[in-house]
SETI-152542 format. One record per residue (C-alpha): x, y, z. Coordinates in nm, 3 decimals. Example, Ala and Ser with C-alpha at 12.3 -4.5 7.8 and 13.67 -1.06 7.14 Angstrom:
BEGIN
PT       xx       yy       zz
PT    1.230   -0.450    0.780
PT    1.367   -0.106    0.714
// end
This chain:
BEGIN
PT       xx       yy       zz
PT    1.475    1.254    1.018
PT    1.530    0.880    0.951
PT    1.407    0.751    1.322
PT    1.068    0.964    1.270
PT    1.027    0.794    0.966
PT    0.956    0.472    1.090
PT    0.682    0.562    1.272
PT    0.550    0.880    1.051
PT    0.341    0.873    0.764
PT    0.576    1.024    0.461
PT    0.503    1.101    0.129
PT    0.568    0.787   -0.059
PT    0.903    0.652   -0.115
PT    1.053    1.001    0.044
PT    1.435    1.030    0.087
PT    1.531    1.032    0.424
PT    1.674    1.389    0.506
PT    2.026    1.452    0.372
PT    2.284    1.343    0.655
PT    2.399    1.617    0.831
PT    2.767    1.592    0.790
PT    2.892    1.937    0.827
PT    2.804    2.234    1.087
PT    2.579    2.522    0.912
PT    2.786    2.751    0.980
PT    3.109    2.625    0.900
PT    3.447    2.787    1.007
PT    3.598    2.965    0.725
PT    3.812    2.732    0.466
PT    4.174    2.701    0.467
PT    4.429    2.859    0.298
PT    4.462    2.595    0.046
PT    4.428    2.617   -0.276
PT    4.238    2.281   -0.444
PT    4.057    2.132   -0.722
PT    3.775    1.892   -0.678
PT    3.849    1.515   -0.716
PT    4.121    1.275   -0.575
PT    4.426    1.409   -0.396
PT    4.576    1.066   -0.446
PT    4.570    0.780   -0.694
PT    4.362    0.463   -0.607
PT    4.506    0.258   -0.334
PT    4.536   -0.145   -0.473
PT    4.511   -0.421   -0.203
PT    4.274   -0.139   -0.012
PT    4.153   -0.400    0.214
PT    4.526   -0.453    0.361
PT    4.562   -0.124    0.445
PT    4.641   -0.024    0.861
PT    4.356    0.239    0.867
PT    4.123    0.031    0.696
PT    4.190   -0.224    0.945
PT    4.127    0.004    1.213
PT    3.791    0.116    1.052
PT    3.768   -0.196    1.054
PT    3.774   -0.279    1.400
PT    3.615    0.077    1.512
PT    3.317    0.123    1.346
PT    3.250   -0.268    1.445
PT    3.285   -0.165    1.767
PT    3.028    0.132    1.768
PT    2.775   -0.069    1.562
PT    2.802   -0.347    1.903
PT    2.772   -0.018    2.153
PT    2.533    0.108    1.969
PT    2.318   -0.198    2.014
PT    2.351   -0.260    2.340
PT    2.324    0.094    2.468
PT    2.074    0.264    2.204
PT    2.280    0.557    2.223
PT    2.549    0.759    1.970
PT    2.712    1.092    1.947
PT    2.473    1.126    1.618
PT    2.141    1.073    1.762
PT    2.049    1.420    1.860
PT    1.671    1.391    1.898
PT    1.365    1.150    1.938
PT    1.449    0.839    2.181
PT    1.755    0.599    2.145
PT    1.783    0.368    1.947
PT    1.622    0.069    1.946
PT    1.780   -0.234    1.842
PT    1.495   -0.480    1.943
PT    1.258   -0.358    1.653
PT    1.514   -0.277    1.389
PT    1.680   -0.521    1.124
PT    2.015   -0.412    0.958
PT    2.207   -0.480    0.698
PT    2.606   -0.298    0.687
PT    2.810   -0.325    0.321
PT    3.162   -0.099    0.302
PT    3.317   -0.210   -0.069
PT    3.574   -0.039   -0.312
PT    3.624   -0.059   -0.669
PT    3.926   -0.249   -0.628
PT    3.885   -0.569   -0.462
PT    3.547   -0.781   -0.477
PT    3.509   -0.872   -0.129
PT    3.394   -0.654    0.111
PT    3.596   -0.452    0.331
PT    3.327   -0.484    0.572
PT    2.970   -0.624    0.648
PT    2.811   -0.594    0.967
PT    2.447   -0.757    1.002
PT    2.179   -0.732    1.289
PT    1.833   -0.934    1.348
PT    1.608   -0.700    1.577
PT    1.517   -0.944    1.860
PT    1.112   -0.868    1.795
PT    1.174   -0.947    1.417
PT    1.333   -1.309    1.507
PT    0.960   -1.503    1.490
PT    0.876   -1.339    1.135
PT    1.251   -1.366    0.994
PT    1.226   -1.685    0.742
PT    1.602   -1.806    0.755
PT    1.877   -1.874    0.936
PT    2.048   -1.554    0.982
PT    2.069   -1.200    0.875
PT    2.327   -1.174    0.599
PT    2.437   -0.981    0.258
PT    2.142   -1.143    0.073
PT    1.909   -1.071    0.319
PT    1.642   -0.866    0.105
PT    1.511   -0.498    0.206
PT    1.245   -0.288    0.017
PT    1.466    0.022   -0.067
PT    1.211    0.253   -0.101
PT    1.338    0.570   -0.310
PT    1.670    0.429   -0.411
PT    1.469    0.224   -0.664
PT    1.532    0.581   -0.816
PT    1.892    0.521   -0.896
PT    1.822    0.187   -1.040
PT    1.594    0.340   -1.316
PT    1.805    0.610   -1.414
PT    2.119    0.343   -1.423
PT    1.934    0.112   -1.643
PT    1.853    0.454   -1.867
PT    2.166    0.529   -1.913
PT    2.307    0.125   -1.971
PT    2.053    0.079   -2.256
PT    1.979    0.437   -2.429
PT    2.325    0.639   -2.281
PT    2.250    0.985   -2.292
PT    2.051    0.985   -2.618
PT    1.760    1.109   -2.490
PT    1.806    1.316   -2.233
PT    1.738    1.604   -2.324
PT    1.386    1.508   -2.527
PT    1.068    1.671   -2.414
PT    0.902    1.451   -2.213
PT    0.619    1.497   -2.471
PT    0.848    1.363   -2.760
PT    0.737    0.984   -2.584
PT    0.386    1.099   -2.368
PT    0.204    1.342   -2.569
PT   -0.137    1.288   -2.394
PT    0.038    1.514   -2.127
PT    0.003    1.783   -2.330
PT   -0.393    1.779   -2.336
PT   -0.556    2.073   -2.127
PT   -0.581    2.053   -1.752
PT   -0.947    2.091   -1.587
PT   -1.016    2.456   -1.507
PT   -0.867    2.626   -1.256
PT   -0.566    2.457   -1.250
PT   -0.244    2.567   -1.291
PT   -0.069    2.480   -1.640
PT    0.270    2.238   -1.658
PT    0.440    2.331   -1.993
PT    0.534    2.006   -2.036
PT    0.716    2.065   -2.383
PT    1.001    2.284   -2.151
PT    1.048    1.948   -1.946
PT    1.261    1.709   -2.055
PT    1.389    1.354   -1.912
PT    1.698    1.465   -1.783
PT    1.498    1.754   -1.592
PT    1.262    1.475   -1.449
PT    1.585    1.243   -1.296
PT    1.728    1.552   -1.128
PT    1.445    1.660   -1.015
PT    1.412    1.985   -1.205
PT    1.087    1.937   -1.378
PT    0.906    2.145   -1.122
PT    0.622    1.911   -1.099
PT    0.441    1.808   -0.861
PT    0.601    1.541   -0.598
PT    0.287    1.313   -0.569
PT   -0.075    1.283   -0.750
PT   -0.162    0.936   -0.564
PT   -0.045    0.948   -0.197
PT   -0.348    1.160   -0.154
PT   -0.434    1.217    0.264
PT   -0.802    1.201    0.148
PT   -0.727    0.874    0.116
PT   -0.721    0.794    0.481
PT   -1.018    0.606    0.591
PT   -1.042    0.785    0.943
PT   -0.944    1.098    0.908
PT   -0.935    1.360    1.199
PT   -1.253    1.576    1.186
PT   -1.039    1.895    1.175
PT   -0.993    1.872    0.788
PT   -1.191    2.032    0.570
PT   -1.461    1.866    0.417
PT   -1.381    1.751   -0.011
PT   -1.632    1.656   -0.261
PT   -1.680    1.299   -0.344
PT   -1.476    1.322   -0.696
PT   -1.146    1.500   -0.497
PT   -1.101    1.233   -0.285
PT   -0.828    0.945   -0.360
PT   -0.984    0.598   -0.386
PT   -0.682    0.440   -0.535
PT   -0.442    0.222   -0.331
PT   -0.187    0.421   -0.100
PT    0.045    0.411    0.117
PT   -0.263    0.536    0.383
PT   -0.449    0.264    0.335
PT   -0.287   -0.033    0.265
PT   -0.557   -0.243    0.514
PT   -0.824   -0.110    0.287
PT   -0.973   -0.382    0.068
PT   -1.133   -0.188   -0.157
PT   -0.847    0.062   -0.270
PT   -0.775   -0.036   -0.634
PT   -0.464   -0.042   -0.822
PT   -0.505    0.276   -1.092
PT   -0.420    0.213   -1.432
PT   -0.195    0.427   -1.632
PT   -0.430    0.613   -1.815
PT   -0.596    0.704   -1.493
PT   -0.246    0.818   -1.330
PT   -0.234    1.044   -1.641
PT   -0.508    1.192   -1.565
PT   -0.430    1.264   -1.217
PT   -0.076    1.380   -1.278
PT   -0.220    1.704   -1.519
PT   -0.469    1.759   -1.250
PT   -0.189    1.849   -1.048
PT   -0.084    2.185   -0.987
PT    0.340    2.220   -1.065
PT    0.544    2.329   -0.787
PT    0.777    2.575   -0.983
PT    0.882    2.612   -1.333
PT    1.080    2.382   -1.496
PT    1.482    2.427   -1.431
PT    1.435    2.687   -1.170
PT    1.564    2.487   -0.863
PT    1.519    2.114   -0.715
PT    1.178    1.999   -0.602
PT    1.195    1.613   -0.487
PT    0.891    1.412   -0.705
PT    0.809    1.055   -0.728
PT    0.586    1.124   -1.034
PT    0.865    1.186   -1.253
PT    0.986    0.855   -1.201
PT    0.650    0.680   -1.362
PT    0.696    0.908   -1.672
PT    1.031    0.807   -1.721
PT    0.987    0.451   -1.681
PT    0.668    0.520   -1.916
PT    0.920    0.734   -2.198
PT    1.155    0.474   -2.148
PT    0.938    0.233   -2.270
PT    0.803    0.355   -2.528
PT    1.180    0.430   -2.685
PT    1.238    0.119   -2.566
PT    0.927   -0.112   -2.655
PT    1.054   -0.303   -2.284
PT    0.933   -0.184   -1.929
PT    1.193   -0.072   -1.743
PT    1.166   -0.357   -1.511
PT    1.261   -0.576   -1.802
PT    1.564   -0.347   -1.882
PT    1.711   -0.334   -1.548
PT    1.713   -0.727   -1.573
PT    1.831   -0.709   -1.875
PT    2.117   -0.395   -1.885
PT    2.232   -0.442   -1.483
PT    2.116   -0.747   -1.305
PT    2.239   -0.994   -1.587
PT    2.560   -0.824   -1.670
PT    2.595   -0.785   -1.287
PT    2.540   -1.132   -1.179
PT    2.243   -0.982   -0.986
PT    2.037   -1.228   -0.833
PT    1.825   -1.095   -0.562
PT    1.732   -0.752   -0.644
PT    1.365   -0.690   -0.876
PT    1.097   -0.418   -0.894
PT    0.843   -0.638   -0.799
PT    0.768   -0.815   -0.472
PT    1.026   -1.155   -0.414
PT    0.780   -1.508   -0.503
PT    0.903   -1.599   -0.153
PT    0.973   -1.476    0.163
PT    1.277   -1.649    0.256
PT    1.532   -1.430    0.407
PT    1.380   -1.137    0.367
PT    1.297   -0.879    0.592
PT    0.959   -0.871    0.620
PT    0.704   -0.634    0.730
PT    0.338   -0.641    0.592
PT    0.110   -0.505    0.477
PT    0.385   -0.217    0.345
PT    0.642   -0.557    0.188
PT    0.359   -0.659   -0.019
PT    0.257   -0.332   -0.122
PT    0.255   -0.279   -0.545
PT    0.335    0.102   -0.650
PT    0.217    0.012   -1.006
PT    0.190    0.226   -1.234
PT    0.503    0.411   -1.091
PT    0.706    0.088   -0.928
PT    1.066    0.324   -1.050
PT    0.979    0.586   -0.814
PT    1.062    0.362   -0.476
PT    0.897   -0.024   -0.550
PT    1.233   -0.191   -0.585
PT    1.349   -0.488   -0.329
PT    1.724   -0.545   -0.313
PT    2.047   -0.653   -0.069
PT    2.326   -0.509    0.037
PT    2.549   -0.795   -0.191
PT    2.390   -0.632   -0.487
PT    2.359   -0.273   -0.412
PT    2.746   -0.314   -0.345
PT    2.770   -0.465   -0.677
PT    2.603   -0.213   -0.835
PT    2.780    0.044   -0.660
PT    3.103   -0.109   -0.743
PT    3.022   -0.122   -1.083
PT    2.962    0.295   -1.191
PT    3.288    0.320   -0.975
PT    3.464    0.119   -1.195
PT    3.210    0.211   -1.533
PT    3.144   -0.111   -1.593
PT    2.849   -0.084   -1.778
PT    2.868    0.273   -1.872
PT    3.194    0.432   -2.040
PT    3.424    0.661   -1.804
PT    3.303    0.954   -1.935
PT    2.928    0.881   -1.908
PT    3.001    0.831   -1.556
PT    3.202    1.090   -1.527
PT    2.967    1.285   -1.618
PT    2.640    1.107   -1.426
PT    2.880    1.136   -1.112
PT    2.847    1.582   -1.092
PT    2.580    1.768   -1.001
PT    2.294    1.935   -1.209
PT    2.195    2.176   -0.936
PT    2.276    2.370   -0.618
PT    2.044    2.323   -0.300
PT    1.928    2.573   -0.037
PT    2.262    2.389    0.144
PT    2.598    2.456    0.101
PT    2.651    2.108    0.195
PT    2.413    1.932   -0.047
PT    2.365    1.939   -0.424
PT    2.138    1.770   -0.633
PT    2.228    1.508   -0.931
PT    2.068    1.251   -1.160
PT    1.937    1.148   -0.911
PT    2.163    1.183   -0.693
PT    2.143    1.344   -0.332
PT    2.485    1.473   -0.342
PT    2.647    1.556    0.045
PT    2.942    1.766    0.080
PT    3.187    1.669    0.388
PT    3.476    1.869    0.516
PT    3.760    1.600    0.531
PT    4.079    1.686    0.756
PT    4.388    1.678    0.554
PT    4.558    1.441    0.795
PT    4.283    1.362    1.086
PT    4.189    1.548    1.335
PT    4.181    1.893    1.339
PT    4.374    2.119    1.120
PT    4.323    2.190    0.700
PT    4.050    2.073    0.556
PT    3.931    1.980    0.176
PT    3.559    1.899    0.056
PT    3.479    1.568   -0.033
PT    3.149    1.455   -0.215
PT    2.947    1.153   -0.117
PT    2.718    1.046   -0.433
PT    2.391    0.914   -0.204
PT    2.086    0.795   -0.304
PT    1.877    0.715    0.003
PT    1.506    0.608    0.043
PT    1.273    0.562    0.329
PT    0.905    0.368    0.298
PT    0.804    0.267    0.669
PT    0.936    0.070    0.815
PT    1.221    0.077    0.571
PT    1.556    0.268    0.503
PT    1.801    0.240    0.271
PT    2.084    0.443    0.153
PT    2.363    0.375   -0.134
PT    2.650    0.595   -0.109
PT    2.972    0.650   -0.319
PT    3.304    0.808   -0.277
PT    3.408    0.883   -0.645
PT    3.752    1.042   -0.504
PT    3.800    0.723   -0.301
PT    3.697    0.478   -0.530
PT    3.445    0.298   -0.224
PT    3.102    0.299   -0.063
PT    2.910    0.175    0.129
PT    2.511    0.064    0.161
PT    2.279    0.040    0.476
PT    1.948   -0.121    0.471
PT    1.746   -0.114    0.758
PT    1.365   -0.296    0.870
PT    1.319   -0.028    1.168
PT    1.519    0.211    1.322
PT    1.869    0.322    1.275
PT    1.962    0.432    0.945
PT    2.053    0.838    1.065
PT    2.344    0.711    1.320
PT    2.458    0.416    1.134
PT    2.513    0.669    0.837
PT    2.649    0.928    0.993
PT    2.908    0.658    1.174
PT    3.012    0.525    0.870
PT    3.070    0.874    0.672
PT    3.291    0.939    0.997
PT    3.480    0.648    1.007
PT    3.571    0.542    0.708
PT    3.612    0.836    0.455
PT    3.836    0.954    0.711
PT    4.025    0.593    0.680
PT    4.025    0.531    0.305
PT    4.157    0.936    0.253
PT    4.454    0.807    0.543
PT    4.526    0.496    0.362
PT    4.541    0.700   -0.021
PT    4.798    0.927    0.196
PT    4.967    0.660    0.320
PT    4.976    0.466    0.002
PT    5.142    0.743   -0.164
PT    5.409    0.846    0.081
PT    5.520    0.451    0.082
PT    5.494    0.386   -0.336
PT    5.523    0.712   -0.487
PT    5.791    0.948   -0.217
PT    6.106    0.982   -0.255
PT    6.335    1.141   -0.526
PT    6.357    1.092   -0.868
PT    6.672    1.131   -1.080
PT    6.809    1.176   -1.480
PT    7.118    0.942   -1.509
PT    7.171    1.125   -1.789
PT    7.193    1.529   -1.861
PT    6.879    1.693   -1.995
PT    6.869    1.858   -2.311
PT    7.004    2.238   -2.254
PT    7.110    2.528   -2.470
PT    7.447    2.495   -2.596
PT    7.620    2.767   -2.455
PT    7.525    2.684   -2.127
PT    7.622    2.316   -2.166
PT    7.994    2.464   -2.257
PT    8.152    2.407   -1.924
PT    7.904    2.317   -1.705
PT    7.965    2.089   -1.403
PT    7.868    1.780   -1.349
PT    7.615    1.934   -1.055
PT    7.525    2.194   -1.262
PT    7.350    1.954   -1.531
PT    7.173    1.761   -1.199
PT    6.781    1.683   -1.306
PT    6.555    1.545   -1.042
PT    6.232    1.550   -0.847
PT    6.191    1.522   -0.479
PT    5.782    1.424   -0.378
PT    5.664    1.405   -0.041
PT    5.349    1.410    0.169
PT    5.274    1.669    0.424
PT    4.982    1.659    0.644
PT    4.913    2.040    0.636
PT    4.897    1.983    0.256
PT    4.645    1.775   -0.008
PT    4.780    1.572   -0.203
PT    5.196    1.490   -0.357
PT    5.457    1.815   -0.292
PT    5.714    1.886   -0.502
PT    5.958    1.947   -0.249
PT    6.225    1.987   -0.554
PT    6.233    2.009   -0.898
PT    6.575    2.068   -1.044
PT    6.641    2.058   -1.437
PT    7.014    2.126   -1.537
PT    7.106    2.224   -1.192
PT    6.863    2.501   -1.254
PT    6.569    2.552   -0.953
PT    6.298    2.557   -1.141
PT    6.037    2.578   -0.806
PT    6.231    2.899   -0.702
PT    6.305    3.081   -1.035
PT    6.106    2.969   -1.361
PT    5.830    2.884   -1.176
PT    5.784    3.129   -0.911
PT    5.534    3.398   -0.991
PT    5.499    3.746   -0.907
PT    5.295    3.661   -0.558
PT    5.523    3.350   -0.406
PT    5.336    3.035   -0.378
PT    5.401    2.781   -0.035
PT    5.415    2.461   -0.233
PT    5.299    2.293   -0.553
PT    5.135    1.993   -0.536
PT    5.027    1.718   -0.779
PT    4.684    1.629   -0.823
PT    4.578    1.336   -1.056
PT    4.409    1.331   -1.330
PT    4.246    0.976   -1.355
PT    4.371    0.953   -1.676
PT    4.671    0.708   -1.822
PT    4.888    0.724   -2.116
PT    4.977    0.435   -2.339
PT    5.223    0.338   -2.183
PT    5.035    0.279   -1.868
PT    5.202    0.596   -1.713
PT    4.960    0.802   -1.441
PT    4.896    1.157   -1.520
PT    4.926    1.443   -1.266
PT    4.835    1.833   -1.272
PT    5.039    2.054   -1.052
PT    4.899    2.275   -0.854
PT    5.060    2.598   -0.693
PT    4.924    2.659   -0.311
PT    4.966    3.027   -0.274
PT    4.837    3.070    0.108
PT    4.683    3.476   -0.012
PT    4.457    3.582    0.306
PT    4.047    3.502    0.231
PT    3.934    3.768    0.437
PT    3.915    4.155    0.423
PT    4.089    4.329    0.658
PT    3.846    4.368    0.850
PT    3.759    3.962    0.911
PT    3.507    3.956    0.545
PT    3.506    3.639    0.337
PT    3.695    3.751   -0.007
PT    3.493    3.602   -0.301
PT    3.684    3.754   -0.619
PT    4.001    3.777   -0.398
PT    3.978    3.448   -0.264
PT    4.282    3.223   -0.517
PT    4.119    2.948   -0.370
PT    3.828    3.002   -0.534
PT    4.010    3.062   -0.879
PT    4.206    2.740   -0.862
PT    4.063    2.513   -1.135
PT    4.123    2.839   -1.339
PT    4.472    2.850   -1.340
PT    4.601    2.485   -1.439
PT    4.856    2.499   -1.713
PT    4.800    2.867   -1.701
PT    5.119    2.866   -1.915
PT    5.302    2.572   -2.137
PT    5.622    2.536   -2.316
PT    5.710    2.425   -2.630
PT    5.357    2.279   -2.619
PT    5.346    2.122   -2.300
PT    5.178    2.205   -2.019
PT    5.401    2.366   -1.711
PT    5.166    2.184   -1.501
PT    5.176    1.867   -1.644
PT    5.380    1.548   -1.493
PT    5.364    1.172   -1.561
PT    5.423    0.883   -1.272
PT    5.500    0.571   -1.412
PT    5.430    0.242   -1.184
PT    5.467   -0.113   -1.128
PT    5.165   -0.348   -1.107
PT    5.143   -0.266   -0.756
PT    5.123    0.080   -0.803
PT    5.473    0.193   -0.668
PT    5.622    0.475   -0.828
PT    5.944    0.394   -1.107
PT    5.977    0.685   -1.297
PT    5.871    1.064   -1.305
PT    5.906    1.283   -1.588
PT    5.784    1.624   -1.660
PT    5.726    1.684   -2.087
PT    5.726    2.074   -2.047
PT    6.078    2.066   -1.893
PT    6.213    1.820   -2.121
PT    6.373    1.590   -1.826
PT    6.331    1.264   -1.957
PT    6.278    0.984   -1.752
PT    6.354    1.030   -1.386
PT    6.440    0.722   -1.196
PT    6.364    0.646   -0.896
PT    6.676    0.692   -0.632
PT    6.587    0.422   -0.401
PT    6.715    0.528   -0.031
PT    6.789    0.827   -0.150
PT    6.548    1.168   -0.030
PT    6.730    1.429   -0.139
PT    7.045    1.515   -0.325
// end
């Protein structure tokens, strides 16, 4: 895990294990019916919120304890931590607001002679080992979008392609393409350079190799060796078809650092600039980026430093883990593919799913995303629970750690960079703390803007006949929202049209639902208005009768199925539009299907 790998050789640039989040054998989900995404809309003024100020305050307070005591709740092997040989760096940001809604920095007491500045801070630099990854595939997709893809890699690097030496297994390369090589699909091999044979005392029990299969070329094994050359690219090539592949191409995810080099290498080739030059140009620049490169800093002023591995050049694959960055502009970065700045909403959309399952039920692979699945309490503590998916891309090259993480259904993240020690519990304390918080403020947000009831000052439109003679509280149309902690996102407590109770006649099915609930969409209309989805919860057992997990029976597996399962005159049944002020509080509701018009909000008033 992340404390072994500061003091155990890893294959180069390896992401630290995937967090451990979630219990592997998890109690069985509730009986609540959900679709993946927000529950809420996007909180403004996030940083002003009560439970972000008490993440605020708490997870400040376990950083301090867990400096001065080495110990947490999440460090559940090896020896404590210790805070005398590790440098940190702490960044919690949102979409929203460009200060951050937390930083937290730390200056290992051993590290203080070394340490070129005056302080630890957010442009402190870090080598971020294998989260250069996400960098490379980011400035892909800013200059060439998803163009290419789905090329054979052989479209751009056709020496691949020539025959491997006998005996070794073939790589049909024309099956693998670039996208399979970002998620980490390609099935080849991880490494062809960070070779063990490499190591210039090696224990007597391996075997012995012939002079021409041993690894001469500069490694992370021996960096102290002065006669360990930089290879070239044309020797890398060779070395990569050498390699034996270690499944077939699409079959399931196998982590490599070589696919990194060939994209960077197909990437220049469309693009005739390395990609070095095109993060500069396509992120850094449009970012405002000033302290983040692929290549070692010309100084080493506030940096954390730690040779021989800070100096160390990865050339000719530098996009597989040789990047140097700060937790100012990792933030930056993050906040921009939260907010598509550089990319349109649907590329990101898009970049931000997964391409693949994992042997976990709690981690998925993406491009190239390691993708962690956490089981988020409705309304804290124990009770219902809904999944929530943290976009990470996390690195580890000894003695550094580094992990960028995003909250898509949150719209925040956070980044830790570490020289040493520490990355595992400081991780796992911020997943605890503050998805928790920023999923209490998004509840809390709602129940104060968007509660409350919502009413037609004027009839809607109705047949005739039964407009002949109705009552004034017969022709009532009106919308009652709430929050409920044993429920996920906005109720629809009431939904009245023409006096008529829609919830408990029109709508209610041949198996009774316990609520309906709104769930949005992410999308606006013209005018500005926010667009929901309703959702029915139906609360149908999950197990057999005789305690079995349900699969075909289980609704709550069939819930992104039924969404506007039926329309009217067009319109979806499901479909409702918020309108809001610029501070997102909630002015009108109206709901096209039912033809209600624009419901007002009845300020003061719950229910009528």
């Amino acid at each position: 895990m992340a404390e072994a790998i500061t003091t155990v050789p890893l294959a180069l640039a390896a992401a630290a294990p995937p967090v451990q989040t979630s219990p592997a054998e998890p109690e069985a989900p509730p009986l609540n019916a959900r679709l993946i995404g927000a529950t809420f809309p996007p909180v403004k003024n996030l940083s002003q919120n009560q439970a972000v100020k008490d993440a605020r305050e708490s997870f400040k307070t376990a950083l301090e304890e867990l400096i001065r005591t080495g110990e947490s709740e999440f460090i559940t092997f090896g020896p404590p931590f210790n805070a005398s040989r590790s440098t940190f760096s702490v960044n919690v940001f949102c979409a929203a607001e460009e200060e951050p809604l937390f930083e937290f920095h730390h200056l290992g007491d051993s590290h203080k002679e070394d340490f070129e500045g005056d302080a630890v801070n957010g442009d402190t630099i870090y080598r971020i080992a294998s989260t250069t990854k996400l960098l490379a595939v980011y400035t892909l997709l800013a200059k060439l979008g998803n163009t290419h893809l789905d090329d054979a890699i052989t479209k751009h690097i056709p020496e691949l392609n020539q025959s491997p030496p006998a005996g070794v297994a073939i790589t049909n390369w024309d099956h693998i393409t670039i996208r399979s090589l970002a998620s980490m699909l390609s099935g080849i091999s991880r490494e062809y350079a960070l070779d063990m044979s490499s190591m210039k005392d090696r224990d007597p029990g391996w075997p012995q190799l012939d002079p021409s299969e041993v690894v001469t070329s500069r490694t992370l094994f021996n960096l102290d060796n002065p006669d360990a050359k930089q290879l070239t690219v044309e020797e890398s090539l060779t070395m990569i078809r050498k390699r034996h592949p270690m499944s077939s191409p699409f079959r399931a995810p196998f982590y490599s650092n070589t696919a990194f080099q060939l994209i960077a290498m197909a990437y220049e080739r469309i693009t005739g600039e390395s990609i070095e030059e095109g993060f500069d140009r396509n992120i850094a620049k449009p970012l405002g980026l000033t302290r983040s490169s692929f290549t070692v800093p010309p100084d080493k002023k506030n940096a954390a430093v730690q040779e021989p591995c800070w100096s160390w050049d990865m050339a000719p694959y530098r996009s597989a883990g040789n990047a140097y960055s700060t937790t100012s502009d990792l933030a930056a970065i993050g906040r921009s593919i939260l907010r598509s700045s550089l990319l349109t909403s649907s590329q990101t959309n898009a970049w931000l799913k997964p391409v693949s399952h994992t042997g976990s039920r709690y981690c998925s692979a993406g491009m190239p995303w390691e993708i962690l699945r956490v089981d988020l309490p409705l309304a804290g503590g124990e009770g219902p629970t809904r999944p929530v998916d943290i976009y990470t891309k996390q690195g580890a090259l000894p003695p550094y750690c580094a992990i960028l993480a995003l909250s898509p259904d949150h719209g925040f993240g956070f980044v830790v960079l570490t020289r040493g020690p520490g990355l595992l519990p400081i991780t796992e304390l911020a997943v605890s703390t503050w998805v928790t918080a920023v999923e209490a403020a998004a509840r809390a947000d709602a129940k104060e803007k968007l509660a409350g009831t919502y009413q037609l000052r004027e009839p809607a439109p109705v047949d005739a006949d039964r407009e002949a003679g109705a009552s004034n509280d017969e022709k009532k149309t009106y919308i009652t929202l709430a929050t409920k902690n044993d429920r996920t996102g906005l109720v629809i407590d009431n939904l009245f049209v023409n006096g008529v109770d829609i919830l408990n006649t029109v709508w209610n099915h041949t198996v009774p639902f316990q609520s309906v609930e709104l769930w949005p969409t992410g999308d606006i209309t013209e005018q500005g208005e926010r667009i929901f989805q309703a959702l029915e919860q139906y609360g149908m057992p999950q197990r057999s009768k005789t305690g079995k997990m349900m699969t075909l029976g289980n609704l709550e597996n069939a819930a992104w199925v039924a969404v506007e399962d039926c329309s009217y005159g067009g319109y979806g049944l499901n479909e409702f539009v918020i309108k809001v002020d610029e501070n997102g509080k909630g002015l009108s509701v109206r709901g096209p299907a039912w033809r209600t018009g624009e419901m007002t909000k009845a300020e003061g008033l719950q229910e009528c």
